[in-house]
C-alpha beads as a LAMMPS data file, in Angstrom:
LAMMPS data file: protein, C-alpha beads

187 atoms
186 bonds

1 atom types
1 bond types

-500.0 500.0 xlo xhi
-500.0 500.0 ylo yhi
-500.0 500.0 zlo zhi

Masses

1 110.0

Atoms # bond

1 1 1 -357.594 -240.510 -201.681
2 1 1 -360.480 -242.128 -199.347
3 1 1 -359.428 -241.031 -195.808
4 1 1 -361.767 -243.832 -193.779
5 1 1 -364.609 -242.116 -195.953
6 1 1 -366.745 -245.289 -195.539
7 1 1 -367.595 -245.320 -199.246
8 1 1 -366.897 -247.072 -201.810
9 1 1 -364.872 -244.563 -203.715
10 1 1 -362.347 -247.438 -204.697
11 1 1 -364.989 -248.784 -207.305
12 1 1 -365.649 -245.455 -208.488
13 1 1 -362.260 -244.672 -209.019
14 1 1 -361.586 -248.232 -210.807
15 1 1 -363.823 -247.788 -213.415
16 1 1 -362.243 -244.531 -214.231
17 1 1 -358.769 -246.465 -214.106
18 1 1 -357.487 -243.537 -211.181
19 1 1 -355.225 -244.969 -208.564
20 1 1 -357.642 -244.769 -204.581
21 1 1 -355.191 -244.803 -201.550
22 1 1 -357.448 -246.146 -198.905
23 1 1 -356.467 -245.065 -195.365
24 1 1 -358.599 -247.199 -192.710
25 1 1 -359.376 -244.011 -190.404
26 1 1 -360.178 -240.065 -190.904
27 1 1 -356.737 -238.141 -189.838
28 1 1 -358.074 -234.500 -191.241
29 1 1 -357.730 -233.355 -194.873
30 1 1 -353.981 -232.279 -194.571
31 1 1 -352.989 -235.647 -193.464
32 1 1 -354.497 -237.354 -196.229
33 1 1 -353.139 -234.926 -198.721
34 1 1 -349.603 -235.714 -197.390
35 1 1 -349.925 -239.643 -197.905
36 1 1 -351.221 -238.627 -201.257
37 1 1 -348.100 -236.556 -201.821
38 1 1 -345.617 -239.149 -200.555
39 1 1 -347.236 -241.855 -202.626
40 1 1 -347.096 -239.516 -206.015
41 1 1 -343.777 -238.378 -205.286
42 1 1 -342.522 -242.246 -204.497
43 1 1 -343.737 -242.836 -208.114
44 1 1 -342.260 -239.688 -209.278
45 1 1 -344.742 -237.477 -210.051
46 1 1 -343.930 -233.473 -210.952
47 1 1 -347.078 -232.105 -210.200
48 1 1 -349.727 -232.432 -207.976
49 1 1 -353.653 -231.488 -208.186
50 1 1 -356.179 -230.818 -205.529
51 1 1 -360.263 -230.967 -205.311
52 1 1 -361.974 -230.738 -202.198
53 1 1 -364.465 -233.918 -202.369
54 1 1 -367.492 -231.548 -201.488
55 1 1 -368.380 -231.398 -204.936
56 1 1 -367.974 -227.513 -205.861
57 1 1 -364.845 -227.442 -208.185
58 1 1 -365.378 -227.639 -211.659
59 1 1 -363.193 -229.649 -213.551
60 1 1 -363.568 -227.292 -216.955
61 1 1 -360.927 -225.076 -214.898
62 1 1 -358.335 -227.790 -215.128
63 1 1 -356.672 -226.807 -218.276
64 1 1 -356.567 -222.810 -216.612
65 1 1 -353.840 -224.488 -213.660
66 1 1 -351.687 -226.040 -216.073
67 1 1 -351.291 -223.173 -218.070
68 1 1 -350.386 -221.396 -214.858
69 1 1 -348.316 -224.059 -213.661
70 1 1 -345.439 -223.357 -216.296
71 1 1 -344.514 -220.306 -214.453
72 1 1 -345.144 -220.900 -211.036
73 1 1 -345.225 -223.449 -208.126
74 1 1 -348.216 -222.980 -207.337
75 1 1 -351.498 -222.619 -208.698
76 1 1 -354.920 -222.059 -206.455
77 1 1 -358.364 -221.614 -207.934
78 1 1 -359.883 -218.079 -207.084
79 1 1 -363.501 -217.939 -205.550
80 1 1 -362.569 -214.005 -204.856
81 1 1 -364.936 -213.236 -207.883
82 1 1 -367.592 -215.330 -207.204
83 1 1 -367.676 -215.020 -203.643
84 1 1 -371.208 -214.696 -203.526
85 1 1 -372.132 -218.022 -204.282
86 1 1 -370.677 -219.625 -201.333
87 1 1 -372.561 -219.595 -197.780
88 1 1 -371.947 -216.382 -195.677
89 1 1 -369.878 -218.609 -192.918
90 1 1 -367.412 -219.578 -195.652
91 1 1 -367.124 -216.514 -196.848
92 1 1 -366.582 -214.759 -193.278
93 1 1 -363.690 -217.668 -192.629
94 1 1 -362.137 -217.152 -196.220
95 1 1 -361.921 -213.427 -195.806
96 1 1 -360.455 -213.090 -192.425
97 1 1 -357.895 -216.095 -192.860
98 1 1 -356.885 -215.108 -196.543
99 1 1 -356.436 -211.419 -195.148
100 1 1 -354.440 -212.830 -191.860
101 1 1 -352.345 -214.836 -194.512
102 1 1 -351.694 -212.038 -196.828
103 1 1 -350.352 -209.819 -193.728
104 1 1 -347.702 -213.067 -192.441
105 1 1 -346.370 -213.658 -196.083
106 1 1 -346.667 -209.840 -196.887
107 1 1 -348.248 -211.320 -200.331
108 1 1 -351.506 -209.887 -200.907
109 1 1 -353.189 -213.285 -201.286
110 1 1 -356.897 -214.093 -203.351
111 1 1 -358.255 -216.942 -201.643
112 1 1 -356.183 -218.922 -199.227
113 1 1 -358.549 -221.648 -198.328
114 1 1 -359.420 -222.758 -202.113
115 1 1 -358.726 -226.655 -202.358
116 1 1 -358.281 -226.700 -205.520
117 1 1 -354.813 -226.555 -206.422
118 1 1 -351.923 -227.071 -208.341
119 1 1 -348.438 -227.773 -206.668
120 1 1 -345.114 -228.670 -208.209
121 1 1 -343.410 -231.768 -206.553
122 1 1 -340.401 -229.696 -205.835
123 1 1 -342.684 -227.545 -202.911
124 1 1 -343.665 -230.311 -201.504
125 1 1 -340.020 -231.938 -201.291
126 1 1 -338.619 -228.735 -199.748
127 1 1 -341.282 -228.105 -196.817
128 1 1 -342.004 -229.609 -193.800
129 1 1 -345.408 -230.103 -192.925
130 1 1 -346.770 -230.745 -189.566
131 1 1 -350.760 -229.929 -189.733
132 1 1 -352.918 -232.972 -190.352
133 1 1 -356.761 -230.969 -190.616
134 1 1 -357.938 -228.073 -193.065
135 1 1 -355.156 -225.537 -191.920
136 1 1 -352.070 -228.082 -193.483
137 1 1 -352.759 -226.206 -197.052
138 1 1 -352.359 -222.872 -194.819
139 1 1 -349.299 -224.025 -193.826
140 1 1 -348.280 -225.111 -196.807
141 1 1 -348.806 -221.847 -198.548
142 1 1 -347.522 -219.953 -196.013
143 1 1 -344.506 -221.776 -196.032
144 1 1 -343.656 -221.689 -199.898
145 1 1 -344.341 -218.100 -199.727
146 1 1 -341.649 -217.638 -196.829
147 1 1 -339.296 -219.960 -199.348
148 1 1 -339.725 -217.218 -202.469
149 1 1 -342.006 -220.149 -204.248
150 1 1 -344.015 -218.204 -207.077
151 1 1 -347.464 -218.518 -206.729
152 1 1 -350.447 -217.387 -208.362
153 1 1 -354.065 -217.738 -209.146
154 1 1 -356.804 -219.100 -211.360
155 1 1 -360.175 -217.603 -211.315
156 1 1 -362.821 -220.590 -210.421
157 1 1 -366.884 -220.874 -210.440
158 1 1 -368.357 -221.879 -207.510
159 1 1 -370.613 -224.634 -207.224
160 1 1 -373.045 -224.247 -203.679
161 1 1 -372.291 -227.363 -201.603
162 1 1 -373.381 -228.284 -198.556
163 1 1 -371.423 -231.243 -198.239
164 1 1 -368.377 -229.378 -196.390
165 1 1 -367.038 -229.992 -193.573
166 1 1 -366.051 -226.687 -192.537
167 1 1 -366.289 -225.522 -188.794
168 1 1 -365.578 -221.496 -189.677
169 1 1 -365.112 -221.020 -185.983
170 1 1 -362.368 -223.673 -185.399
171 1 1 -361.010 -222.958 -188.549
172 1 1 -360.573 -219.500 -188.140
173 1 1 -358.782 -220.716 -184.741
174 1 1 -356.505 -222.857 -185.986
175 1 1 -355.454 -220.442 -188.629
176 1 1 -354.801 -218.322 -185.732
177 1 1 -352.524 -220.971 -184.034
178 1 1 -350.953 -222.324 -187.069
179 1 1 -350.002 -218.121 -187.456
180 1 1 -348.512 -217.969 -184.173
181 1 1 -346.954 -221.593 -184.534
182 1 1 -345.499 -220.692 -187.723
183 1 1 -344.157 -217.271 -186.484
184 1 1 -342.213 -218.333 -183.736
185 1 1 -340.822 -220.926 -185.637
186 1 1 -339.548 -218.421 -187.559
187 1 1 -337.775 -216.476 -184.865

Bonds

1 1 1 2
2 1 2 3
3 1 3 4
4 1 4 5
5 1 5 6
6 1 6 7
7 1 7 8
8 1 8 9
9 1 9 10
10 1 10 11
11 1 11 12
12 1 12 13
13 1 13 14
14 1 14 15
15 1 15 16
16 1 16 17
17 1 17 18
18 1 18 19
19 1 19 20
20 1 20 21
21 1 21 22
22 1 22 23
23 1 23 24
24 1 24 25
25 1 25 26
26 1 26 27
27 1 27 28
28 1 28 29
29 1 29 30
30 1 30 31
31 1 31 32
32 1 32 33
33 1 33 34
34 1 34 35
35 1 35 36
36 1 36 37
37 1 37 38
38 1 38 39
39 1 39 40
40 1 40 41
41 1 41 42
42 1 42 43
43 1 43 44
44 1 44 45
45 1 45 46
46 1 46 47
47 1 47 48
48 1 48 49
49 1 49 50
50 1 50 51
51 1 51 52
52 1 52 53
53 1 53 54
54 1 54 55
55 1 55 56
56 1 56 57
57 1 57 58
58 1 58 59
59 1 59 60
60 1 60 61
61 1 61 62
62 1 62 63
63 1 63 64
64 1 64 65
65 1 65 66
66 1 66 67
67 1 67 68
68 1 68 69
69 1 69 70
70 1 70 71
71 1 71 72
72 1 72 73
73 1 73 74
74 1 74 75
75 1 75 76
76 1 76 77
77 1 77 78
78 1 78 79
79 1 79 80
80 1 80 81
81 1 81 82
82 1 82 83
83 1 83 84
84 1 84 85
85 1 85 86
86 1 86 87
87 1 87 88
88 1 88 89
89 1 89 90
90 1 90 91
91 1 91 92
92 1 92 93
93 1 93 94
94 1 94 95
95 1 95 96
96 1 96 97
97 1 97 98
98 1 98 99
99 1 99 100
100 1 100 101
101 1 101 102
102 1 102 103
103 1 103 104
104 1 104 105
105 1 105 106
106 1 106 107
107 1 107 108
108 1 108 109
109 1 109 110
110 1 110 111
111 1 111 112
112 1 112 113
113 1 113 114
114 1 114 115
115 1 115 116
116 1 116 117
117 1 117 118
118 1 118 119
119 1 119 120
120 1 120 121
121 1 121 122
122 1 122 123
123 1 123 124
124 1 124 125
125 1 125 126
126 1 126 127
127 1 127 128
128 1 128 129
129 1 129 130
130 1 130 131
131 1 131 132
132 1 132 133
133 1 133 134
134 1 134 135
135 1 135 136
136 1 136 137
137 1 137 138
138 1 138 139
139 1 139 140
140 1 140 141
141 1 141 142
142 1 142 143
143 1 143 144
144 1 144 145
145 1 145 146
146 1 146 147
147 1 147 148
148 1 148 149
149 1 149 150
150 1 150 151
151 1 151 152
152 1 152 153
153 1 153 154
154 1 154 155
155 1 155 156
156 1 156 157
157 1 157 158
158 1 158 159
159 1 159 160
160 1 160 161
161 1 161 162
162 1 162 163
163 1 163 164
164 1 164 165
165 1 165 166
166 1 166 167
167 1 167 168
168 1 168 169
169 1 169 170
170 1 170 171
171 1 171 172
172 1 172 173
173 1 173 174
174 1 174 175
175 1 175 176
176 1 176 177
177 1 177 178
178 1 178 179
179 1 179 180
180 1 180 181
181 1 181 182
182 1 182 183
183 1 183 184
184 1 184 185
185 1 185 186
186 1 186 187
């Protein structure tokens, strides 16, 4: 997916024969994961995988989701153990909106903000996402928990990055909103 990235990740993905869906602007993260989604499930695709472009997922973890995957609906990679290797700021966001998360769904929860994931088709058929920016996998999660989805988690490395795009202050608020959003929805 290049979401109006300006690069030219459509050559990069060509020579390693993977399908690009170019978007001409940046709508936020979540937005561009749902076009992905549509376009997989249009072409009926059953699962669904996730990397955050920032460059600190390894890809030797791969084969750990889609063992998972068998049993559950979906699969997140686990920076709980290695939480030390990520930037104070990311930690601080991770910890307060995983624990915020946990209480909602009443699922004590790993790492809610991981973005690399593994989610059967049939989630993403049943829910109805609205959030376009980081806090649409929030929702998402949230969401499937709420809907008895089973999911569970792989334990990842971390690679340090300092390519992200995380604003832990704004993200932190609009896990907040997206909490009280998603509550009185619910009512």
């Amino acid at each position: 997916m290049d979401d109006g990235s300006g690069c030219d990740v459509g050559e990069l993905c060509k020579r390693f024969g993977v399908n690009c869906i170019r978007l001409p602007t940046n709508r936020g993260k979540g937005f561009a994961l749902k076009e992905g989604f549509k376009w997989g499930i249009r072409r009926d695709y059953t699962i669904f995988a996730t990397v955050d472009a920032d460059g600190q997922h390894k890809a030797e973890h791969f084969k750990d989701f889609l063992k998972k995957i068998r049993n559950n609906d979906i699969v997140i990679g686990s920076r709980r153990r290695r939480m030390k290797d990520m930037g104070f700021m990311r930690i601080l966001s991770n910890r307060i909106t995983t624990t915020f998360i946990s209480i909602m769904t009443g699922c004590r929860l790993e790492d809610s903000q991981s973005g690399y994931r593994v989610i059967r088709r049939r989630v993403l058929e049943e829910l109805e996402l609205s959030r376009n920016r980081y806090d649409m996998e929030s929702e998402l999660l949230v969401k499937a928990l709420w809907k008895g989805f089973r999911v569970d988690f792989v334990p990842i490395s971390v690679v340090r990055s300092e390519k992200s795009f995380i604003n832990p202050l704004r993200d932190i608020f609009l896990a907040i909103t997206l909490a009280i959003e998603l509550i009185l929805e619910r009512c």
